[in-house]
N, C-alpha and C positions, 0 to 999 in steps of 0.2 A: 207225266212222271219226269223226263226228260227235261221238261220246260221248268220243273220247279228244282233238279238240281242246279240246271244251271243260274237260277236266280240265287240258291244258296251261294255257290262257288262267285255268281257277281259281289252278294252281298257280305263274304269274305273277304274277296280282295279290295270292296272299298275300307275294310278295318285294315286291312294291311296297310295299304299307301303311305297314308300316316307314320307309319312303323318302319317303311322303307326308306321315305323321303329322309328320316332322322339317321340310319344308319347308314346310308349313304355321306351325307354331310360328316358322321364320325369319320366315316373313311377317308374321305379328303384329306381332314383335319389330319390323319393318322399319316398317308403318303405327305399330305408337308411337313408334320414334325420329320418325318426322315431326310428331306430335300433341306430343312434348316440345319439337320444335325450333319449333313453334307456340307454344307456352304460354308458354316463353321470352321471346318476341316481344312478348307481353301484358304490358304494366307494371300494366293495371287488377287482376290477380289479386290483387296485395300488398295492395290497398287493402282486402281483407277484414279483418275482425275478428275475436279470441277465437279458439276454438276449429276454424271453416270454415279461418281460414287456415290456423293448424297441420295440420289433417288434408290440404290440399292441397298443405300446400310437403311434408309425409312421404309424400303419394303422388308427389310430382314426384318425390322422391330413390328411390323407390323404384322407380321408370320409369328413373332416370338409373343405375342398379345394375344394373338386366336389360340396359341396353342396352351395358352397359360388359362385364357380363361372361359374359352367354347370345350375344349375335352373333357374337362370335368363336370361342364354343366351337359353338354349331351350324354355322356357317357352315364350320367344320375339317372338324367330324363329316359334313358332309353332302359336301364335295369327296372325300373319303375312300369313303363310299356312293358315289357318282355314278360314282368313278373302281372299283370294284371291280362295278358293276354293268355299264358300257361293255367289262369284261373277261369279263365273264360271259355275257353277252347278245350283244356286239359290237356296241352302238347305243348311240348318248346314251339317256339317262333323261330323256321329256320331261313335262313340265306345263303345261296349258293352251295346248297346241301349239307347244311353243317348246323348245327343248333347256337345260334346267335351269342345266347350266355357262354354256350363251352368257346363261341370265339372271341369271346371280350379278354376270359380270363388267358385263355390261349396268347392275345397278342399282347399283355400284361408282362404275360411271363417273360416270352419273348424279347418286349422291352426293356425291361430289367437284368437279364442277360445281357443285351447287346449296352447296355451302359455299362454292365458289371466289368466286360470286357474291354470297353473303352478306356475307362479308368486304371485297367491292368496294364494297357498297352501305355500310355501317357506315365503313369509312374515306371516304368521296365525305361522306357524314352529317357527320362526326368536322370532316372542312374546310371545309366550308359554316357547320356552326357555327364553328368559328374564323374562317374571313370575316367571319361576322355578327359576334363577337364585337370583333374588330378594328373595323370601319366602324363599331359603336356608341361606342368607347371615341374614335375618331377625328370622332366628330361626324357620319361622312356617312351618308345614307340607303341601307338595305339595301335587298336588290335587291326584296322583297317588301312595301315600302312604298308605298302608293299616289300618293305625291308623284313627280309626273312630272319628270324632269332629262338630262342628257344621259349614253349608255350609256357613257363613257369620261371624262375627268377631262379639263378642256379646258387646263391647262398642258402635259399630256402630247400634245396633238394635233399639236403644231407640229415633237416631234419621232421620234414614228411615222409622220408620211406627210409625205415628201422636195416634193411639190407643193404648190406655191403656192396659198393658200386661193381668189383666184380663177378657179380652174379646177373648184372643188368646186363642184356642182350645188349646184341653191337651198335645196333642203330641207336638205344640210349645212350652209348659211351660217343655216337659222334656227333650226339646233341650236346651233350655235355663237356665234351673238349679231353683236353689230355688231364691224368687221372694225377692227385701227389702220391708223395709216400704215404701220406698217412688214410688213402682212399675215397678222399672226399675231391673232389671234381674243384677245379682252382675257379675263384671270381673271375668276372671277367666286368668289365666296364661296358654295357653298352653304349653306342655312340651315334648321334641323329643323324 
C-alpha cells in the first residue's frame, strides 16, 4: 500500500516538473523586468565609456527582447498547463503555497500599479519642473530656495480670503508686512 502511494506521488511530481521548469523561467523573466525597470531609472549608467557602455546598453536590449517576447508566450503556455492540470487533477497547481493562477493574476495587478505609479510620479516630476522652470524665467524664488518669503503672492491675498486683514492673527499680519489704510497688506517686490 505504501509502495503504491509512493509510485503515485513519484508519478505526480514527474507531471509537475514540466510545470515547474515553466514557472520558474516566468519568474526570472518577471525579477528582470523589474532589474530593467531599475536600470532604466539610472541616468549614471550612460555616463560609461568605450566599450562597458556598449556591452551594457546590448545587454539592456537584450533584457528588453526577452521580456517583450518570452513573458507573454510563457505566461500563455503556462495558463494553458495550469488550466489542463486543474482538469486532470481537479486542484489548482500550486507553488510555494499559493495557487499558480491566483499568482499570475496577483503579480498583474501588482504590475500595473507599480507602472500606474511610475507614471504619476514622472508627470508630478514633469510639473514641478515646469513650476520651477516658470518662477525662474519669472524672477521668483523656487520653493527649494533657502530665501525665506511668504508661501503665497501677497497681491493675491486680498482677493482669496473675503476677511479683513484685521481679523488675521498676528503671525499673518507679520507674513504680510505693514497693513495700508485701506486694509489690504502693500505689494512688496520680491528680490533674488
Amino acid at each position: 500500500e505504501h509502495e503504491e502511494y509512493i509510485k503515485i506521488l513519484q508519478n505526480r511530481l514527474e507531471k509537475m516538473k514540466p510545470i515547474n521548469r515553466i514557472i520558474e523561467r516566468r519568474e526570472d523573466i518577471l525579477r528582470e523586468r523589474m532589474e530593467y525597470e531599475e536600470l532604466q531609472k539610472d541616468s549614471d549608467r550612460l555616463k560609461q565609456r568605450g566599450a562597458a557602455m556598449a556591452k551594457q546598453l546590448m545587454e539592456e536590449e537584450k533584457m528588453a527582447r526577452r521580456i517583450k517576447r518570452d513573458l507573454p508566450k510563457l505566461t500563455k503556455l503556462l495558463k494553458e498547463k495550469l488550466e489542463e492540470w486543474k482538469e486532470t487533477n481537479g486542484e489548482d497547481f500550486h507553488y510555494h503555497g499559493e495557487a499558480y493562477v491566483q499568482a499570475m493574476a496577483r503579480q498583474e495587478e501588482e504590475w500595473a500599479e507599480y507602472k500606474k505609479c511610475e507614471m504619476q510620479l514622472k508627470l508630478r516630476k514633469k510639473q514641478d519642473d515646469q513650476v520651477m522652470e516658470e518662477n525662474k524665467q519669472l524672477g521668483k524664488p523656487s520653493l527649494n530656495s533657502k530665501k525665506k518669503g511668504p508661501s503665497r503672492p501677497l497681491a493675491d491675498s486680498r482677493f482669496n480670503n473675503a476677511k479683513s486683514s484685521r481679523a488675521r492673527n498676528t503671525s499673518d499680519q507679520k507674513v504680510l508686512g505693514t497693513l495700508t489704510n485701506t486694509g489690504h497688506p502693500r505689494q512688496r517686490t520680491l528680490t533674488s
